[in-house]
PAMAR-643643 format. One record per residue (C-alpha): residue in one letter; x negated, y negated, z. Coordinates in steps of 0.001 Angstrom, whole numbers, padded with zeros to 6 digits, always signed. Layout:
N
AXYZ ...
REM end
This chain:
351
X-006605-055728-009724 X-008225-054007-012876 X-011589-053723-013493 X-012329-055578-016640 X-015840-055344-017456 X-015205-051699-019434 X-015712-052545-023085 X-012640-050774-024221 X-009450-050433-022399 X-008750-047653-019578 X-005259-046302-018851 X-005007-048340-016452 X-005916-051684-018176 X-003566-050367-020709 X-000933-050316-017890 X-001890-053570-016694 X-001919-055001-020274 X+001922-053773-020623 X+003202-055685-017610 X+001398-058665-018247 X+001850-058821-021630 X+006181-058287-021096 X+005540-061182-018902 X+003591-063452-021455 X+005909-062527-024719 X+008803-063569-022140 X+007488-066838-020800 X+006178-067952-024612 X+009957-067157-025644 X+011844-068856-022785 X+011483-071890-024636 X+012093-071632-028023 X+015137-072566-029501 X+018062-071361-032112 X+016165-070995-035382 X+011929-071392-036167 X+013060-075181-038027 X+013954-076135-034697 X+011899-074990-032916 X+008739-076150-034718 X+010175-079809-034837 X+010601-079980-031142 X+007480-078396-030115 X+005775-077736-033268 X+003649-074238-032687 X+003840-072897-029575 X+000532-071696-028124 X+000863-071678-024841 X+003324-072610-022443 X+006225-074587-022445 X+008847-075648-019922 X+012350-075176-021459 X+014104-078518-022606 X+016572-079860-020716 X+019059-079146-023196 X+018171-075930-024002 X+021285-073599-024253 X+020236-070937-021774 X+016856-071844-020341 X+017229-075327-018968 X+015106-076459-015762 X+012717-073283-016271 X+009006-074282-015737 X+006452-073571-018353 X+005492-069918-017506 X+008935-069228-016288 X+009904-065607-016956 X+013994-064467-017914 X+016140-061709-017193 X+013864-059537-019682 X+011247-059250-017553 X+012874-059527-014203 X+015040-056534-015344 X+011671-054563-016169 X+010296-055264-013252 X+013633-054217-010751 X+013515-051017-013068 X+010063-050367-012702 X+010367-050368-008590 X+013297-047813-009054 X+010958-046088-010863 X+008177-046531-008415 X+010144-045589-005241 X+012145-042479-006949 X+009076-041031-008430 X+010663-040626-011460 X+013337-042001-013921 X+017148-041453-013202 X+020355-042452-013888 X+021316-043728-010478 X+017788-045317-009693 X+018691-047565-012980 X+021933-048542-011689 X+020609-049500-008625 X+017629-051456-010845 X+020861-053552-012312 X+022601-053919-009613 X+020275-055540-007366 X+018363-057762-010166 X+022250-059022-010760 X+022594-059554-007229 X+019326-061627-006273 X+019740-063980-009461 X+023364-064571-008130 X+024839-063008-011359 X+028394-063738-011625 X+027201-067805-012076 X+023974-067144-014264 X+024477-068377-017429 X+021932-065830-019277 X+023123-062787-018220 X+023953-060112-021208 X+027408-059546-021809 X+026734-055778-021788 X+025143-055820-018606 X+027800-058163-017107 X+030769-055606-018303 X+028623-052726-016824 X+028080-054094-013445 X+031594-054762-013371 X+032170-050785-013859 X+029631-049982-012180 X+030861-051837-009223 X+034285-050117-009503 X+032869-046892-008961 X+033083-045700-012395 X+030740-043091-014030 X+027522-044363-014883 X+027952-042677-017931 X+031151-044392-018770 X+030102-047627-018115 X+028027-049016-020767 X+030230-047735-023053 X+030711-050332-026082 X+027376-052067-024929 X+025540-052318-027960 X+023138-055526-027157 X+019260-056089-026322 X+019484-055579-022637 X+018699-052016-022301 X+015688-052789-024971 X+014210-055165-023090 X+013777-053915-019814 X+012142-050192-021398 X+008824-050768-021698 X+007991-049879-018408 X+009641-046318-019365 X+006869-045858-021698 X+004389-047302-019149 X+004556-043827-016882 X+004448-041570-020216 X+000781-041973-021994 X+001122-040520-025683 X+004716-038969-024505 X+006745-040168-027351 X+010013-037817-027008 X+009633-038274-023195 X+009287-041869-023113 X+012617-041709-025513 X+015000-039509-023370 X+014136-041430-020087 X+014483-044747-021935 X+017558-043447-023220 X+018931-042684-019809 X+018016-046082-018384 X+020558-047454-021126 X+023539-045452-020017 X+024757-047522-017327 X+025272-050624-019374 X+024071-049480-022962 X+025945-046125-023550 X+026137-046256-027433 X+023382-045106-030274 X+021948-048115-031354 X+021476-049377-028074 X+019299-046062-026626 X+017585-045881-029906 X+016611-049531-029487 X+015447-048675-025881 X+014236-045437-026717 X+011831-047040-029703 X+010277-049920-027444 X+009555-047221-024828 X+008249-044808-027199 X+006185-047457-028922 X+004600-048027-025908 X+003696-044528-024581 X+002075-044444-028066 X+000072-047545-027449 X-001080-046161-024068 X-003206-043071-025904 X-007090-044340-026669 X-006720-042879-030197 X-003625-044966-031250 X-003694-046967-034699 X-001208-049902-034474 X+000116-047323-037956 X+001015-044853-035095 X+001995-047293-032520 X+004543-048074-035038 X+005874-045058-036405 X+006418-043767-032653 X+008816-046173-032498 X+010623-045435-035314 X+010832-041881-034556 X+011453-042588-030817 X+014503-044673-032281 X+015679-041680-033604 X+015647-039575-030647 X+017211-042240-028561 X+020898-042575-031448 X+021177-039175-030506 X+021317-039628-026971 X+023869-042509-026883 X+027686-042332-027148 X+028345-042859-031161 X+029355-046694-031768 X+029064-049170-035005 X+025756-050546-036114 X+022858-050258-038084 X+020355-047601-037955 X+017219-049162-035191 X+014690-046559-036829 X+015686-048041-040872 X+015768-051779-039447 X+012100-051835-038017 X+010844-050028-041100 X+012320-053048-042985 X+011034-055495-040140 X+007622-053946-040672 X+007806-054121-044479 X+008448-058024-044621 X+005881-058373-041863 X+003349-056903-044410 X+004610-058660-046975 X+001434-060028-048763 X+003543-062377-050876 X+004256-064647-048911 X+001830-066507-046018 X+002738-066268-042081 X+005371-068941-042061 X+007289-067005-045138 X+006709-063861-043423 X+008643-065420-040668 X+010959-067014-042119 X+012027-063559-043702 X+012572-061202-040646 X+014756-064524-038876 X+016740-064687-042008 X+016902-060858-042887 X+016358-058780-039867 X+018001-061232-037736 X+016940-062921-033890 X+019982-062765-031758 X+021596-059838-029317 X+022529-057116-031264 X+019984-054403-030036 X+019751-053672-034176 X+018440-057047-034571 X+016003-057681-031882 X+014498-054697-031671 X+013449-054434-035121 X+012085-058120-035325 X+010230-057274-031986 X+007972-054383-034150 X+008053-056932-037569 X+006056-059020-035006 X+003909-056347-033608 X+002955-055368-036739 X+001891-059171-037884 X+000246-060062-034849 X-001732-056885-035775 X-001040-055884-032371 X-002719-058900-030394 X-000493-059692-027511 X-001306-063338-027395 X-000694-064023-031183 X+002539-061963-030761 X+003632-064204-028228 X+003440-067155-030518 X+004591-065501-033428 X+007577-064454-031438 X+008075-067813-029945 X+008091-069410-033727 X+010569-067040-035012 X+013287-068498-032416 X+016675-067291-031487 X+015871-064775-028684 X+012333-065415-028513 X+012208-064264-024908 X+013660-060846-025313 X+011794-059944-028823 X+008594-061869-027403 X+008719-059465-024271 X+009125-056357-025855 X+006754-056979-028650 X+003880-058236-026156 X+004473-054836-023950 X+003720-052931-026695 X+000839-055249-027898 X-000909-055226-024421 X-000187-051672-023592 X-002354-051363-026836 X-005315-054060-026490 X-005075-053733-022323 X-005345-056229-019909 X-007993-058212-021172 X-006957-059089-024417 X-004660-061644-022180 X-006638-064684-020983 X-007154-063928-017137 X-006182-067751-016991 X-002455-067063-018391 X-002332-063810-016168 X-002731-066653-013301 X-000010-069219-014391 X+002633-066205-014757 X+001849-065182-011186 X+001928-068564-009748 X+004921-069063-012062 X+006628-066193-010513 X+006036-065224-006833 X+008936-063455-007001 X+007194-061143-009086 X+003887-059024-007940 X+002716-057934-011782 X-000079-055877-010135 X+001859-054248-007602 X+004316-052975-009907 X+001252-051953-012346 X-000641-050299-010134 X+002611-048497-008943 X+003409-047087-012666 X-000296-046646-013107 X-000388-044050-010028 X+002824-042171-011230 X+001726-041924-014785 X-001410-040337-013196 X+001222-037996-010910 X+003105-036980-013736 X+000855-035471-015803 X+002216-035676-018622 X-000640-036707-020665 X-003651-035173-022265 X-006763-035682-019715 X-008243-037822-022101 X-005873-040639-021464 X-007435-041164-017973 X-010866-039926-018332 X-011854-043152-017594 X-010040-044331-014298 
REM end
């Protein structure tokens, strides 16, 4: 486990802080449900957490601390990852294809309809560059923070690997550009010298790297969409609740990877990058509070590190989900992003 008694965060709390904070934006979402009204009349605020109702659309019977397929996709790529050394095209399929296979897939009720169309193909022994063709949803978003996780202050490399974890169910632009930007956000947050300003932009420009990489498909431009996220986040007009109010009703909360992607930064940006408060803030603003909640809290704890996440949540999401070793898988990335070196020495001075 981390030491936690350094006064500012190491690369490898950071690390730690990016796992556990996927996992705590994730289990604060599960919950929530189609818009923030309802939401705050059945639970009011959410501040910690929450078993899912029992007539919740997607998450019912989950226990509070539960995570969902964003994390448990994260965590199957990150072992890929882990065991290849490196990112690759074939290690992600293989990341897909077994999480799909040990949640019993073809009956799960939350699984992505990009990701279910791309196991399909992938299963037929298509190209795994053909296909996630037309796959233009969240799912290759959510699962790419651990991309950034093994690239400290790598912004363009964080984006092409990212990028190429997307292909085999997310082959269009504004799916790797979503992927790309929460990965590239990230390997921004991991560098000691990071303003949440820079944290930010990285993933706006990391969005643009990412279009280029995809096959070309309809939909709004990910890099434009969080600087509009961002703007109504700072919006001093109006107080927290308007704020919002404004990136559910403008930006938008469901699948599209244009939509969530961009509301998961408008909530980095007004949790001023505190994982915690992102995870509530992402909980209130509703529709798929998991997915945005998970990617914005990656970012936020790859920032703030490990202990800016009570070590008594860190506990209920591992006895929430023994399936899931969170330090294992941390320590893993944290060891390759050391092996890499692909980082200024600075980054790991400390460790």
């Amino acid at each position: 486990m981390v030491d936690e008694s350094a006064s500012s965060p190491s690369l490898r709390s950071k690390i730690y802080g990016g796992i556990y904070g996927q996992a705590l934006g994730d289990a604060f979402g599960m919950p929530a449900l189609l818009s923030p009204a309802q939401t705050r009349a059945r639970f009011g605020r959410i501040t910690g957490f929450v078993a899912a109702p029992d007539d919740h659309p997607v998450h019912a019977g989950l226990p509070a601390g539960r995570i969902t397929d964003d994390t448990e996709q994260a965590i199957w790529l990150a072992r890929e990852i882990i065991r290849e050394g490196s990112v690759t095209l074939e290690g992600a399929a293989r990341a897909i294809l077994g999480w799909y296979d040990a949640i019993g897939g073809d009956d799960c009720v939350f699984v992505g309809p990009s990701t279910r169309r791309g196991v399909a193909k992938i299963r037929a022994g298509i190209d795994l560059r053909q296909t996630g063709l037309g796959g233009d949803t969240n799912g290759a978003a959510m699962r790419a923070s651990v991309v950034g996780l093994i690239h400290p202050g790598d912004v363009e490399g964080a984006a092409r690997d990212a990028a190429l974890t997307a292909l085999p169910t997310h082959n269009t632009g504004v799916a790797c550009a979503a992927a790309a930007a929460v990965a590239g956000a990230v390997a921004r947050a991991l560098d000691p010298n990071a303003a949440l300003r820079d944290i930010l932009q990285a993933g706006i420009e990391a969005a643009k790297i990412g279009e280029a990489l995809g096959a070309p498909a309809l939909g709004a431009s990910v890099a434009r969409r969080i600087e509009f996220a961002v703007s109504l986040a700072r919006d001093e007009m109006g107080d927290e609740c308007d704020r919002i109010q404004a990136i559910y009703d403008l930006v938008g909360t469901g699948l599209p990877a244009s939509e969530a992607v961009p509301a998961a930064m408008g909530i980095v940006a007004l949790a001023d990058g505190e994982p915690v408060r992102a995870a509530m803030l992402a909980a209130e603003l509703s529709g798929d509070a998991d997915t945005i909640g998970a990617m914005a809290c990656a970012v936020c704890g790859a920032w703030k590190g490990v202990e800016a996440i009570p070590a008594e949540m860190r506990e209920t999401l591992r006895m929430a989900n023994p399936d899931y070793d969170f330090d294992a898988v941390a320590e893993g990335l944290f060891s390759l992003a050391l092996q890499k070196g692909r980082h200024d020495a600075a980054l790991v001075g400390s460790d």
